[in-house]
N, C-alpha and C positions, 0 to 999 in steps of 0.2 A: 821634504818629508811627505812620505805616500798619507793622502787622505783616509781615513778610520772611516769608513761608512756604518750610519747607525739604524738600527732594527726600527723600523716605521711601522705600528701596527696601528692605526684612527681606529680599527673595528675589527670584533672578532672574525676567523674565516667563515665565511656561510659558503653553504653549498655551490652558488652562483661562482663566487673565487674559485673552488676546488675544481670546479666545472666548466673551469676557460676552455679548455682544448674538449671539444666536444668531438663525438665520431660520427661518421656520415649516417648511423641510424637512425639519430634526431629526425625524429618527424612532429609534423604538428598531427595533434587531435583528427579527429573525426570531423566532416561538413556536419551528419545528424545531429553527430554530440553536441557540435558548437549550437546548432541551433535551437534545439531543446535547452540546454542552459542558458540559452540567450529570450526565450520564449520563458523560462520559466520563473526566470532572474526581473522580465520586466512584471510578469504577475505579481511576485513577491513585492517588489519596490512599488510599483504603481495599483496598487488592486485598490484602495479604495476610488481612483478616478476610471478605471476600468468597471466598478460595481455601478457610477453614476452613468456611465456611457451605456451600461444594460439597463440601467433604471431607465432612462430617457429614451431609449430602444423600444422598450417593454411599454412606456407610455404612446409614446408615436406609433407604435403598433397597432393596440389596441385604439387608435381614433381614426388609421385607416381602414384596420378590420370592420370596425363599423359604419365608416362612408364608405366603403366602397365593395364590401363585402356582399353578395346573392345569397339568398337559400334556391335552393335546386332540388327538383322532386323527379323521382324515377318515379313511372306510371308501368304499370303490367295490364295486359291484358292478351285472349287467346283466343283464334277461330279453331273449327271442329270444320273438316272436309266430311262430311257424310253422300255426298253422291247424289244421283238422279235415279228416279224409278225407270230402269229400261223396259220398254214395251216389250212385247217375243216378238221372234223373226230376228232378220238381220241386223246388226249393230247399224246404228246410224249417225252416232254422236261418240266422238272421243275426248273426253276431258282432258285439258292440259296439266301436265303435273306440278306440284304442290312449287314447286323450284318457280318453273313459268308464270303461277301466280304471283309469286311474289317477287320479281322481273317487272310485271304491269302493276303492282299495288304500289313500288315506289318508283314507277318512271315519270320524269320532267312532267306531263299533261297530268297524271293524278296527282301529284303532289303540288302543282299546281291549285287544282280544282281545292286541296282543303286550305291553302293559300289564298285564295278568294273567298272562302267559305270565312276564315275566321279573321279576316283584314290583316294579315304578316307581308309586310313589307321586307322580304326577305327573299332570295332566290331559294326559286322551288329545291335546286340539289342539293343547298346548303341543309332543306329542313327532312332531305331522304338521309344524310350524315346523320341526322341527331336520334335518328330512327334505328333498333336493332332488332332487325327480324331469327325467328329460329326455330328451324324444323327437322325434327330428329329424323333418323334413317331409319325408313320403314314404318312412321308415326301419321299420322291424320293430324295430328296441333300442330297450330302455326301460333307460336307466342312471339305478340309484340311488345316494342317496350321503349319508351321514348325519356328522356331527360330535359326535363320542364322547368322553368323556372316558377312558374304559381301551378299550385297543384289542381286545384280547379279547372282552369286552362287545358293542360294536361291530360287530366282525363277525359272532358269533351274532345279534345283532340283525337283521342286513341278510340273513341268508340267513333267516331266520325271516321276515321281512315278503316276502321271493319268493316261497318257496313256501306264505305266506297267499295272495298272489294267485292260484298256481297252482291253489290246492283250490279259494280263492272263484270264478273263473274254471269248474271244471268243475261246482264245484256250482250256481251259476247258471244255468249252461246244462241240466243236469238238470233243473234247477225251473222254467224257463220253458219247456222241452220237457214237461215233464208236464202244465204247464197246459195246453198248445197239445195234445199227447195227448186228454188228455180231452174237449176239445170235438172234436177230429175223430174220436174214437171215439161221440160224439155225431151227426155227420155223415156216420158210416158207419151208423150204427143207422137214420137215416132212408133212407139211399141203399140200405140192404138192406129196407126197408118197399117202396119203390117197383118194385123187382126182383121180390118177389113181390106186389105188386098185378097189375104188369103178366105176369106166369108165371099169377096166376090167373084172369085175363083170356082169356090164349091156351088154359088148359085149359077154361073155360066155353065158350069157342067150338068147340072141338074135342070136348066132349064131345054140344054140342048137335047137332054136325053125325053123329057116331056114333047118337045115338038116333034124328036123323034118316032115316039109312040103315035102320035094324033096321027101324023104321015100314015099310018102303017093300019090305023082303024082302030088300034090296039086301047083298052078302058085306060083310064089315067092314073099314075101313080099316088097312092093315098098316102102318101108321103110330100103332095106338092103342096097343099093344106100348112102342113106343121111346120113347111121350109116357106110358105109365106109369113105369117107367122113368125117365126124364131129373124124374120129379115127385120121385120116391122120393129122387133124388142132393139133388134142391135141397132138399128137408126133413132129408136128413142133412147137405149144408153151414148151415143155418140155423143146424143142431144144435150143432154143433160150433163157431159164432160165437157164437151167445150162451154156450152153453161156457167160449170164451175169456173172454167180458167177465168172465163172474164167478169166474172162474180170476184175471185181470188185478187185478181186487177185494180178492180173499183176499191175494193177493202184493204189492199195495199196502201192505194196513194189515198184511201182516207184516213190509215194510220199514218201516215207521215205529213199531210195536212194539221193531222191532232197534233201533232209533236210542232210543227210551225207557230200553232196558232200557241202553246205553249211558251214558245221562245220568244213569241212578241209578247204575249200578257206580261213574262219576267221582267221582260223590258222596259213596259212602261210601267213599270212597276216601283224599276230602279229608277229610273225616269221622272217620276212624280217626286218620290222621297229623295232622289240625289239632289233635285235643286231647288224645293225645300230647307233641306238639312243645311246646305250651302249658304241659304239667305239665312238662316238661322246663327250661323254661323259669324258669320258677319258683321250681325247685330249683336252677338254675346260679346264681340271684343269692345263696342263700347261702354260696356258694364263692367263695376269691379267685380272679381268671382266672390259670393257669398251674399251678393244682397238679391233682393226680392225678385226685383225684374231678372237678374239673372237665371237665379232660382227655375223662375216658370218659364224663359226660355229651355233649359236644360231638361226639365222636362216633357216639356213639348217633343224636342230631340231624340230623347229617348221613346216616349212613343210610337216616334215616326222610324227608329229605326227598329223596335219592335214588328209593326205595322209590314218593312218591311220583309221580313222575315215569314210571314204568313203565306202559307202553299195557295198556289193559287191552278187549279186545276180542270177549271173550263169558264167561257165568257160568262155563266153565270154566278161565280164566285169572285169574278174580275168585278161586276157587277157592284156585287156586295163589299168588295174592297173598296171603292172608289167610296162608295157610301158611309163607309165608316171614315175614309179621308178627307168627305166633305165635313164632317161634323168636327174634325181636326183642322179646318180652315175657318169655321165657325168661330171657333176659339180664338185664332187671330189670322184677323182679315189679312193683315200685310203678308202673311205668307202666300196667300193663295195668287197674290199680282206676282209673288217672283218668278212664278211658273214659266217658262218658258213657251208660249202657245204654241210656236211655228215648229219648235221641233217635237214635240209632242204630237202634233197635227201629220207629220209625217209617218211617226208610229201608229196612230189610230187609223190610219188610211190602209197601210199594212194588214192591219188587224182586219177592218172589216173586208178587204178583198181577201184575204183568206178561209174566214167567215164566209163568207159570198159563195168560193170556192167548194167549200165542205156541203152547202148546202145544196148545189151541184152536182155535187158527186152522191149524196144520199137520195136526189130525186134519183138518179142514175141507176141505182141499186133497185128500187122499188119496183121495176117492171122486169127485171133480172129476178128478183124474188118468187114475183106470181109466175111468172114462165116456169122455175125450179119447180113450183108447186104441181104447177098444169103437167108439165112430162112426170113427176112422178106418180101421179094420179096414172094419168095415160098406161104407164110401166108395170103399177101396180095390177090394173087391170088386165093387160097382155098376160102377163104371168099369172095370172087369177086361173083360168080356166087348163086341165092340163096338155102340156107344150107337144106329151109325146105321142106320136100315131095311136099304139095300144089302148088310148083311152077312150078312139072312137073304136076302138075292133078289128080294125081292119089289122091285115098283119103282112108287116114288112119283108120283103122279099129277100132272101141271105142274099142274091146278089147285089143288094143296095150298098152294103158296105164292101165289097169287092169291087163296084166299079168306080169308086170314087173315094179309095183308103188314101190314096197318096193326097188328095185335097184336105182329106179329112184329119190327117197327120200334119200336116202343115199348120193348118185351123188351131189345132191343140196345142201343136208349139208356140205357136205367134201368141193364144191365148195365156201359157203358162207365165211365159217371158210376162205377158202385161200386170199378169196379177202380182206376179212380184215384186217391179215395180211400182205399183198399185199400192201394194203392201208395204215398201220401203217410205214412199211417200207418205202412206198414212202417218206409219212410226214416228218420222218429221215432225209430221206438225204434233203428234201428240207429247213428244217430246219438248218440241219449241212453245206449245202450251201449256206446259206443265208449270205451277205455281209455287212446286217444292224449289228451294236454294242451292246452290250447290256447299254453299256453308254459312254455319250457324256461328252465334257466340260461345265459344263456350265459359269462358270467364271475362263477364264484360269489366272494361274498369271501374273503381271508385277510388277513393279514398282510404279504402280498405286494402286495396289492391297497391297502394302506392307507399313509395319510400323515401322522408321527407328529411332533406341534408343541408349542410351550410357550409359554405368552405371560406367563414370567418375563420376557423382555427386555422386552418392553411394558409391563410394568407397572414394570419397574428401570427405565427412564425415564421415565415419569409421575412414579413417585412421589419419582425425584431431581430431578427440574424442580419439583415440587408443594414438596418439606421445603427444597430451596437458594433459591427465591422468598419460602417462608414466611418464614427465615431472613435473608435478603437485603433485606427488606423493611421494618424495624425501620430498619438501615444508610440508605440509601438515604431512608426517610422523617426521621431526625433530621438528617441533611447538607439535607436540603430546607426544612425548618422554622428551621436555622439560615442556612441563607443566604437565606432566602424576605424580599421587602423588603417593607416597610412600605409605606402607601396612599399618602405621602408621597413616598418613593423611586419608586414607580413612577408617579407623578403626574410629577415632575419629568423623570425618565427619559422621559416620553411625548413632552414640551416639550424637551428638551435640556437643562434648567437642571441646574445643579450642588446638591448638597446641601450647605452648608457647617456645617452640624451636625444629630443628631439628638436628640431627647430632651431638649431645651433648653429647650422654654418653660415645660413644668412646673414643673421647679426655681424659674423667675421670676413665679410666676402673684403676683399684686398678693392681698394678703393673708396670703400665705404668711409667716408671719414666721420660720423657718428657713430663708431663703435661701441658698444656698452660697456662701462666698467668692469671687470671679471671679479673685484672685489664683490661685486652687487650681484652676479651672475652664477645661480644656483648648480646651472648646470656645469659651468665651468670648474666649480669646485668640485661635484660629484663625479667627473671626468677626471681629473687632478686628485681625489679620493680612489678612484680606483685603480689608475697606474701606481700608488702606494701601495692600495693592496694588496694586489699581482705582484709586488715587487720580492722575489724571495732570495736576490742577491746583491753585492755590490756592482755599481756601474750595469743597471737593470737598462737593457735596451729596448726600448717602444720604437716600433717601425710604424710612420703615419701614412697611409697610403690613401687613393681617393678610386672610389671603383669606375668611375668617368674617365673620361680621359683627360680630364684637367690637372693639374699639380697639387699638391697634398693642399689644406688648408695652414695657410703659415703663417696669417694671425688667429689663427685660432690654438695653431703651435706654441706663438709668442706668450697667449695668454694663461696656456698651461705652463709652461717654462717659469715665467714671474709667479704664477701660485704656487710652483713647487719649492721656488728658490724663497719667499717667506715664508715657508714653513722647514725650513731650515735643511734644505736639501742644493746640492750640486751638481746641477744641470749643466748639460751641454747639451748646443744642438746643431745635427748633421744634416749639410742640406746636401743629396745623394742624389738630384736631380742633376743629369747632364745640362749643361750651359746649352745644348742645342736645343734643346725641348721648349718648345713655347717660345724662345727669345731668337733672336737672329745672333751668332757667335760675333764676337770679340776681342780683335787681337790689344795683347795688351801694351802700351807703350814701356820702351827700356827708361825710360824718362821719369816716367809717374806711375808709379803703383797704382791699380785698381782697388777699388776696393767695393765687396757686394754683402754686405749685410741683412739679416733677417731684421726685420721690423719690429723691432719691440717698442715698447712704449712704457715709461714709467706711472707711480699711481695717478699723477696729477693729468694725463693724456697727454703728455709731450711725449713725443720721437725722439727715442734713445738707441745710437749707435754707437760702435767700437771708439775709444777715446782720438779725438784726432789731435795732429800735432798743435801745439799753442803757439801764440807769437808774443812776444815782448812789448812794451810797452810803446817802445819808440819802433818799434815795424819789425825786429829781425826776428826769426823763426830760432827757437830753442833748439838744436839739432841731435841734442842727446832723446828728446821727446818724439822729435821725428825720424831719427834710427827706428827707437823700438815701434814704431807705428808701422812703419816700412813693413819693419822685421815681423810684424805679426801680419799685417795685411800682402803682403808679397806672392803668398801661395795659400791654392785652396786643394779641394781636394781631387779634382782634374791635374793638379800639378802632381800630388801626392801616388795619384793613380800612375801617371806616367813616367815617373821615378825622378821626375825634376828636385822634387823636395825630399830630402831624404831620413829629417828630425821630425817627428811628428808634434813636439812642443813648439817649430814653425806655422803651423796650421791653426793653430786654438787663437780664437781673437777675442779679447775680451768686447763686453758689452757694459751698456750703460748701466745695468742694470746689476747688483752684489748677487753673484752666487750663481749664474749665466752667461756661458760662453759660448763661443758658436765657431762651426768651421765652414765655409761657406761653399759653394761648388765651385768655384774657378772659374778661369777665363777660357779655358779648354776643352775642347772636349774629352768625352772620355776613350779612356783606349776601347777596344773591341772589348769583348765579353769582360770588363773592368768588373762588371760584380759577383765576378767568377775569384776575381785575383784576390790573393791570401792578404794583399794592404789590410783590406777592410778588418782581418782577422787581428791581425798586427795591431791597428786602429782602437778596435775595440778592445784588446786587452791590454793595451797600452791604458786607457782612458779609464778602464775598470778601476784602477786605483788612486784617482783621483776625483770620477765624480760617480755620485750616489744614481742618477738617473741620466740616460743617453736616447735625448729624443732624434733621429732618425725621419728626415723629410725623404723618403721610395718615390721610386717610379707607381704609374696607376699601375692597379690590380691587372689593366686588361693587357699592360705587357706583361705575359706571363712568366715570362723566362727568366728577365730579369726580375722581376719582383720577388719569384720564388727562392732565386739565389741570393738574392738579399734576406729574404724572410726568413731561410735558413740559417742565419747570422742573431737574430733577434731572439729575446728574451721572450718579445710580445709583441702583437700587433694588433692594429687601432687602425679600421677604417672610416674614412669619410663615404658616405653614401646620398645621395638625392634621388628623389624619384624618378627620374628618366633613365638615369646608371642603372638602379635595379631593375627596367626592364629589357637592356641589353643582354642579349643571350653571352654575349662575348664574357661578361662581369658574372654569370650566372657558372658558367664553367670554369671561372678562375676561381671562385668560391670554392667551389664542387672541389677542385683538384687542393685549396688549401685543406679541407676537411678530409678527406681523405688521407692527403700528408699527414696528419693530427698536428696542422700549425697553432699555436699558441695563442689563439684567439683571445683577445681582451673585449671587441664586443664594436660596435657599428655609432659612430654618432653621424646625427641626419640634420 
């Protein structure tokens, strides 16, 4: 009698059921989407240990902000170019433009020089970096503007680098005036040579024409009077030029002597209070800081470094320095032994032969002074009386200037040339003496001028975004790690297919003989639940396929097969797997039935197979028991395929287990395109009216060919999947081409 199959309904259909066969538009979500709700989902769940990791952020913040936080002070201040008083006559001096000064105000030697000045132990370029100079187009101010850490500092700073440029400013121009000096003192020296070649020209002509006349008895020219005369004045202005040069000479090298004796006074200056300070020094580290002795060390020090800071501006101020340093050795003896005698003694020796020098060079001067005095006396007098004939009466002959116009045109030139020169040179020096700056302050710094910051807040937010991330990141990364899916999940997810367990097939791998009970295995049941669901007819076929290349999983088969058959359903199961695949084939003997069985196992975990024949008590073998054993074990379904068997109630062999049959694959292989042939059709509806569910061991997913001609035979299909199959491209495409077909997906276990 054909089996009644009965309506299975565990649970109502949800959408998931109705949505087995999914189409290849399934896509998963969005990467932003996912992360936003994964971002927003840990806020939700974790916020109050996220609000401690800002609290503790927020804390640690604020203890770094305040060790290790500066205040920083912007300092402003501006020069005013106003210029030089130019003399009249020709230009003689070109200032360099506002740009050029400030090219030399922060080059390596000036920024240097306020590097020494205020003790920074820093490279001079690093401290032209911290400096922002700026001069508008067409403008006379030069605002500078430095970023300080103590504003105090700061400010001394910015009026100190001003008035470097003020001095550098004028003493450039003295020094480039001096060069320029000396060669146009040069070019007076030749234009006063021409002056008297050309005067001794016009008196050899004039004296020849006087001998002339005496020759001839002729009265004498009353013109040889006033050309005595005007001879005598130009040998005492000669006089009096060269005069000057070596006057100009001696007061050269007595201004660069000043400047020597300068650079030594500094010296020992530094000299005295550097090793001083030094032995002071010394002595404070064996005192704790704060008590008495220390105290009046430290004071001392500061004194002495007071002390040295005082201008010291000629031997006689040196003088009185040293005076006030002795009353500072007063105070304490022991400093004055640390002195250094022998090298100090080398600077003092320095000093007075420089000194020695100076005072050489001023005796030098003094007999140059009175001579200056004497020719102009002399000159003054020449010129007293007057120079031109008309003033004795007598009256000049018009041929006087006709015979000696070309002498006397030459005269005039060579004279004009000198005065000009004359005149450029004076300009020179009035220039190179001039006391006006070429620039003023115009808004010196203070504290008024400055802008006083802290980049505590800057850094109390760095470093509480820096410790709440660091902290927050721990959070954040295990909520990730725990809900991050498997290659499996996100394989299926790509597909739309549902997961109907994970971590499954391990527990079942064949060989494993600690299998887990499926009675106690949740997932085996919700597996074995949802081929019921799906199930929407009699003799419901599930194809198990495995997306690897491996063979389905067939204790995992067995385990669904026994949970379907207590819950009061009739299984069979089809093992469709050619006998070549995985095993080496096997002819079978005419003698003894083969027989290949699926592995099932009863509740207690014994190994239950097809009933085998029994024997008697006293040895002999039942043969009515081993007929029907034969008879069912004889042929599988290689046999069936190849038309050797021709009943298909030959192929069904029972199992140990009520309610669980099986047909096995055979000893055969299979014919060619065998899952092409209409058997299987025959098969399954043959089977349809006797059992309620027809599990189906396939070929893998990646032989495509066959698989699909199988799969086209099935009700449903159930894959096995592991992580390394989902990332085979081969398993990715045979997906692709089920979903497309719109195959009957029941959904992936991993």
């Amino acid at each position: 009698m054909a089996y009644e199959p009965r309506e299975v309904r565990l649970a109502p259909e949800s959408p998931l059921v109705l949505d087995r066969m999914r189409p290849a538009a399934a896509t998963p979500a969005g990467e932003d989407a996912v992360q936003d709700s994964f971002v927003l989902e840990v806020i939700r769940k974790r916020w109050w240990l996220l609000a401690l990791c800002a609290l503790a952020g927020a804390g640690g913040a604020y203890f770094l902000a305040q060790e290790f936080g500066k205040q920083t002070a912007v300092v402003h201040g501006s020069l005013m170019y106003g210029g030089l008083p130019l003399p009249p006559g020709p230009s003689v001096y070109q200032p360099p433009s506002l740009t050029t000064y400030q090219e030399i105000l922060f080059s390596i030697p000036s920024m240097q020089r306020i590097c020494d000045q205020h003790g920074l132990e820093m490279p001079p370029g690093r401290l032209a970096e911290m400096f922002k100079c700026k001069v508008g187009r067409g403008s006379s101010i030069m605002e500078l503007q430095l970023q300080w850490a103590n504003p105090a500092d700061g400010v001394a700073m910015v009026n100190d680098t001003m008035q470097l440029l003020i001095d550098e400013a004028a003493r450039r121009r003295k020094a480039v005036l001096g060069e320029h000096m000396r060669h146009v003192e040069s070019v007076q020296l030749t234009a006063r040579s021409e002056v008297d070649q050309a005067e001794k020209r016009l008196r050899d002509a004039r004296r020849a024409r006087a001998e002339l006349l005496r020759e001839q008895g002729l009265a004498s020219d009353p013109t040889d009077d006033f050309s005595a005369q005007r001879e005598r004045m130009l040998d005492t202005q000669a006089a009096l030029e060269q005069l000057a040069v070596s006057k100009k000479s001696l007061e050269e090298q007595l201004r660069q002597t000043d400047g020597q004796i300068l650079g030594a006074l500094g010296r020992l200056q530094q000299a005295h209070v550097n090793a001083r300070v030094q032995f002071l020094d010394g002595v404070m580290q064996r005192y704790r800081q704060g008590t008495k002795t220390w105290d009046n060390l430290n004071q001392l020090k500061n004194r002495l470094e007071a002390l040295s800071k005082a201008p010291l501006d000629s031997v006689a101020s040196y003088t009185d320095w040293k005076t006030k340093l002795a009353q500072i050795d007063l105070e304490a003896p022991p400093v004055a032994g640390a002195v250094n005698v022998a090298a100090l003694g080398g600077l003092d020796r320095d000093l007075q032969s420089l000194t020695s020098r100076r005072v050489q060079l001023e005796y030098g001067l003094i007999p140059l002074q009175h001579q200056q005095v004497m020719l102009e006396t002399r000159l003054a007098d020449i010129e007293a009386p007057s120079a031109a004939p008309e003033a004795t009466g007598a009256a000049m002959p018009l041929s006087v200037g006709e015979e000696f116009g070309e002498e006397e045109r030459q005269l005039a030139a060579a004279e004009n040339r000198y005065n000009l020169v004359k005149q450029q040179l004076e300009n020179m020096r009035q220039v190179e003496a001039c006391r006006t700056q070429e620039f003023s302050v115009h808004m010196p710094a203070s504290l008024a001028t400055t802008q006083v910051d802290s980049n505590k807040k800057k850094m109390f937010v760095m470093f509480a975004a820096a410790i709440a991330g660091a902290l927050a990141l721990p959070v954040f990364g295990v909520e990730w790690l725990a809900r991050r899916q498997s290659p499996v999940v996100q394989f299926a997810s790509r597909w739309g297919l549902p997961v109907i367990a994970e971590r499954l097939l391990a527990n079942y791998q064949i060989g494993k003989n600690d299998a887990p009970d499926w009675r106690f295995d949740q997932a085996v049941r919700m597996a074995t639940l949802r081929i019921q669901q799906s199930a929407n007819r009699s003799g419901f076929v599930v194809l198990f396929s495995n997306l690897g290349q491996t063979a389905p999983p067939a204790r995992l088969m067995t385990a669904i097969a026994e949970c379907l058959a207590h819950r009061e359903e009739r299984v069979l199961v089809v093992d469709a797997m050619c006998p070549s695949l995985g095993r080496r084939p096997a002819a079978r003997p005419s003698h003894a039935p083969h027989q290949r069985l699926l592995p099932l196992t009863n509740p207690n975990g014994q190994r239950l197979t097809a009933a085998p024949s029994s024997q008697s008590s006293d040895g002999s073998t039942d043969e009515q028991a081993a007929n029907d054993t034969a008879l069912a074990t004889r042929y599988g379904l290689s046999e069936f395929l190849s038309r050797e068997c021709e009943d298909v109630a030959d192929l069904i062999q029972p199992t140990g287990c009520p309610g669980v049959d099986q047909i096995s694959a055979g000893d055969m292989e299979f014919p060619r395109e065998a899952m092409a042939s209409s058997c299987f059709s025959e098969l399954f509806e043959h089977c349809r009216n006797t059992y309620s569910v027809i599990l189906v061991a396939g070929p893998p997913v990646v032989a495509r060919a066959d698989f699909q001609m199988l799969a086209a035979r099935a009700d449903g299909i159930l894959l096995a999947a592991s992580g390394a199959a989902v990332k085979d491209p081969a398993s990715r495409a045979a997906v692709q081409d089920l979903i497309e077909l719109r195959a009957p997906m029941l959904g992936i276990v991993s």
